[in-house]
N, C-alpha and C positions, 0 to 999 in steps of 0.2 A: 216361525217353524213350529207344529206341530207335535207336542208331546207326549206322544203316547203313554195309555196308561200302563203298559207292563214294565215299560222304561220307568214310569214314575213311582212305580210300587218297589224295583230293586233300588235305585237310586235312594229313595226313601229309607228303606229297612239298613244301609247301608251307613248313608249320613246317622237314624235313629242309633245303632250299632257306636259308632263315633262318638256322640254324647254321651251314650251312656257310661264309657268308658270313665268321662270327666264324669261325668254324675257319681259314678262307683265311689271315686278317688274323695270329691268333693264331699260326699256323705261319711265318709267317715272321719274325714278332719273335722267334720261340723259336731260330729256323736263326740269327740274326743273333746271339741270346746265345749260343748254342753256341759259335759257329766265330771270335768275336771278343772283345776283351779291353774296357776299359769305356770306353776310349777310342777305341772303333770299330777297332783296328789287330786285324788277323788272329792267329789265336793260332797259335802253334808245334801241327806236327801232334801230337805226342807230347802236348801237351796239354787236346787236343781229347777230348769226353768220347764216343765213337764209338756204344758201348749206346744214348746216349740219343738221338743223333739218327738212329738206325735205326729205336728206337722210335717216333720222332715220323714216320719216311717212313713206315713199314708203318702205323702208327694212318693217316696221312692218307692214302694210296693206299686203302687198305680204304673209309674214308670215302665217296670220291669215287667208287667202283666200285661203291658201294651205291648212290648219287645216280643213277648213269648208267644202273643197270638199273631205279630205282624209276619214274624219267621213261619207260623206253622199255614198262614194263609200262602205266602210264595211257593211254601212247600206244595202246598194243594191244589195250587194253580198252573206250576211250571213241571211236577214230575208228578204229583197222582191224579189227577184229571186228565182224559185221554176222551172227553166227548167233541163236539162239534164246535169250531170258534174257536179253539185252543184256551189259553191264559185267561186272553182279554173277555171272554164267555165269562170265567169262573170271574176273574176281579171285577168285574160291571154288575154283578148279581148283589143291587144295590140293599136288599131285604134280606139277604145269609145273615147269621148272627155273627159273624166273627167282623162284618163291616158294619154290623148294628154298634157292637162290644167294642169295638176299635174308634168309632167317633164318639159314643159316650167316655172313653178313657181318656180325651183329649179334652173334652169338654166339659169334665169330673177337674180334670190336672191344672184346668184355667180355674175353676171356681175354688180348687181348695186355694191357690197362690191366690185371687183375689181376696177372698175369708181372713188369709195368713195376712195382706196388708190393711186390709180393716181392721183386724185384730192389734195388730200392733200400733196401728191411729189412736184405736179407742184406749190402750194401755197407754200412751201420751198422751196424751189432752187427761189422763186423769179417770179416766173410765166415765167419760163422758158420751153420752146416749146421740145429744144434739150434736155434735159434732160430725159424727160417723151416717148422720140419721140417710142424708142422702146416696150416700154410697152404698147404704144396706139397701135401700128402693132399688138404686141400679144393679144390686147382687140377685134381687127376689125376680127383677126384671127378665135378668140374665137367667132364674131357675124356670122361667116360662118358656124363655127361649128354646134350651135343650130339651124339656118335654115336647115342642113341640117337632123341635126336629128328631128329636128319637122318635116318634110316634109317626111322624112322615118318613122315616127312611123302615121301619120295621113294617109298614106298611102299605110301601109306594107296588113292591112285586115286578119292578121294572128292568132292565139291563141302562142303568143309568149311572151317573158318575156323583159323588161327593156335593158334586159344586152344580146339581142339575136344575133345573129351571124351578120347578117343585119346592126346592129347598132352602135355595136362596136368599127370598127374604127373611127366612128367621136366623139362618147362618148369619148374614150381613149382618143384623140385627145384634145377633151375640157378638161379636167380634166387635163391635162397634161399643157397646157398650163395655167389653173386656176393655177394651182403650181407655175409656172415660173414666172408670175405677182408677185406674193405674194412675193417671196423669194427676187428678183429685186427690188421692191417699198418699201416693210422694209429697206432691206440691205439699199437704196439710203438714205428712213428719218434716219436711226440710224447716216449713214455718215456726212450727213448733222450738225444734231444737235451734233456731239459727235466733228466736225471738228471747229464747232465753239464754244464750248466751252475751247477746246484745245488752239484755238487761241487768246480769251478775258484773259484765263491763263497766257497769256506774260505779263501782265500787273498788276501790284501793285493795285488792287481796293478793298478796307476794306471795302467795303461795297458791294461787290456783294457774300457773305458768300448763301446769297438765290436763288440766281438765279442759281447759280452753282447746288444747291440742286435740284433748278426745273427741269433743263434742264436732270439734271441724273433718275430724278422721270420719265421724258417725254421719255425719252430713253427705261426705265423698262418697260413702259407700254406700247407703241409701241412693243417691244420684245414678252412682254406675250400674247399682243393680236394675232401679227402676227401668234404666234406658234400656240394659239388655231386654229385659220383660216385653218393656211397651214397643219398641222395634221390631221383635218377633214377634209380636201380634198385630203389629200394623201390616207388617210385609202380609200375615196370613190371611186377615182381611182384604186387602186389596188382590190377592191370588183368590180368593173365594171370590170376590167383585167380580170380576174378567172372568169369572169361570176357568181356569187356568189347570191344567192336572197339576203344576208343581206346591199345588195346594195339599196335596200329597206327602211333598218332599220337607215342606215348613209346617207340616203339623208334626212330622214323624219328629224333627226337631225341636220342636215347640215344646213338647211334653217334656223332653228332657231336662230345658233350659227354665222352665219352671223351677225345676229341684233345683241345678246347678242354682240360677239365682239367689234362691233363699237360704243353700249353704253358703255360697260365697258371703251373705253380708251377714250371716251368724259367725263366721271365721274369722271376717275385718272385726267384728266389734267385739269380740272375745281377745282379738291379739291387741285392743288397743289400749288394754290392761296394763298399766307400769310395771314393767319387773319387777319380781318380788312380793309382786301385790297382789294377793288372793281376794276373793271375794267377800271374804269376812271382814278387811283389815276395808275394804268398800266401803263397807256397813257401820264401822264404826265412828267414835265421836272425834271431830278434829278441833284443837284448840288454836284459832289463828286470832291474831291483832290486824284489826282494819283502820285504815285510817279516814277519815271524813273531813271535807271542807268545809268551813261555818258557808253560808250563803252569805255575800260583800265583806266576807274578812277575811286575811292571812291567818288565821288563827287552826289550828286543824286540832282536832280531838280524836285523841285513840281510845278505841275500846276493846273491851276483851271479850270475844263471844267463841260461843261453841255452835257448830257448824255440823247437822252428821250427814255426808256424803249421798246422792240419789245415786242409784246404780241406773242409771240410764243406759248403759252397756247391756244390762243383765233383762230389761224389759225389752232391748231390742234381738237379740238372740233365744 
């Protein structure tokens, strides 16, 4: 069946409407884990994690700038436009800025959430260049892409659709490569974190009963976030593929679930703080006794070392 696009422009601004509700909510639990310690008391500015909550303004200002113009386009489509063709005239008017302004804002909202998981890769691996090197090729990739589909729809002048023959291949092209980021820069955090806690494991420490818990909490929630991301962008790729209007309805969405994602997993990783435990008390030195086996003897030696805690929490939010 058939779905029309004036169907798919309210349906969309409707669902977009929806998310952004959780996005409202979500962004500000995320401003509160940021800029506070678990005890609700304001953290020291020096240890505020600044990256991330630029990242979460620019993801949600984009958001909200996409809402403002997708309401003001229905408005000019379904009650001040009174020329020939009705709606489907004005929303097919594939070269208007406000349908130029509306696929760059989605297209802006993919590449900061892919920057934001690069970003956080290379802060894991240690601010390592080689690590990250391929996913910045497929981000630079991805900044070819949108020029060139901004440049083909600001200039096609056609009564054509989002998903029209014209544009296609470089639409596919981003989306496709939006996925490969996504799946690469999880896989690499989940590796990271899962590799060293495998290897702190070697070692006898009766008091790292939490940290073991966090790092597995950091792991789950990197996981669930990733799938939400990569799922919404799969489905939007394959509705771009078919040419589909509800390409429409999973972008209006998509942009949302970018922010939602990236507060959600600043939220998990900010509450997976022990009670009590502020981000200073992180930072500081902990004195534990480890125990060691000789290599072919019963014989075990203790030592006494000092240990100062990674805030692995704190580079992932």
């Amino acid at each position: 069946m058939v779905f029309p696009i004036h169907e798919a422009q309210i349906t969309g601004i409707f669902v977009e409407s929806v998310f952004f509700g959780i996005h409202i909510a979500t962004f500000g639990c995320c401003l509160q884990a940021l800029v506070t310690t678990s005890r609700l008391t304001p953290k020291p500015m020096k240890d505020i994690n600044w990256p991330m909550i630029i990242f979460s303004l620019v993801l949600f200002s984009n958001a909200a700038f996409d809402l403002a113009i997708g309401f003001y386009h229905n408005l000019r489509a379904f009650v001040y436009y009174k020329g020939p063709g009705g709606p489907t005239e004005e929303l097919t008017n594939i070269s208007d800025w406000v349908n130029v302004a509306r696929s760059l804002t989605v297209v802006m909202q993919t590449m900061i959430g892919d920057a934001m998981l690069i970003y956080r890769c290379w802060v894991m691996y240690g601010r390592s260049f080689t690590v990250v090197s391929f996913s910045v090729l497929l981000w630079l990739g991805a900044i070819v892409c949108t020029i060139l589909v901004t440049y083909l729809e600001a200039t096609l002048h056609s009564r054509v659709l989002i998903s029209a023959r014209q544009l296609r291949p470089a639409g596919t092209a981003f989306w496709a490569i939006t996925i490969a980021i996504n799946v690469i820069t999880t896989s690499l955090l989940v590796w990271r974190i899962w590799t060293v806690e495998r290897e702190s494991a070697k070692y006898r420490v009766y008091s790292n009963i939490y940290a073991k818990s966090m790092l597995g909490g950091v792991i789950r929630s990197i996981i669930e976030s990733g799938l939400l991301y990569t799922f919404t962008a799969l489905i939007t790729f394959v509705t771009f593929l078919v040419g589909s209007n509800a390409v429409y309805v999973v972008t209006d969405a998509e942009i949302q679930i970018v922010g939602i994602a990236f507060n959600l997993l600043s939220i998990r990783a900010a509450r997976l703080r022990k009670p009590g435990r502020d981000s200073s008390s992180l930072n500081s030195n902990l004195s534990v006794p480890i125990q060691f086996l000789r290599p072919r003897s019963t014989q075990k030696t203790e030592v006494h070392v000092t240990v100062t805690a990674d805030r692995v929490h704190d580079d992932m939010v």
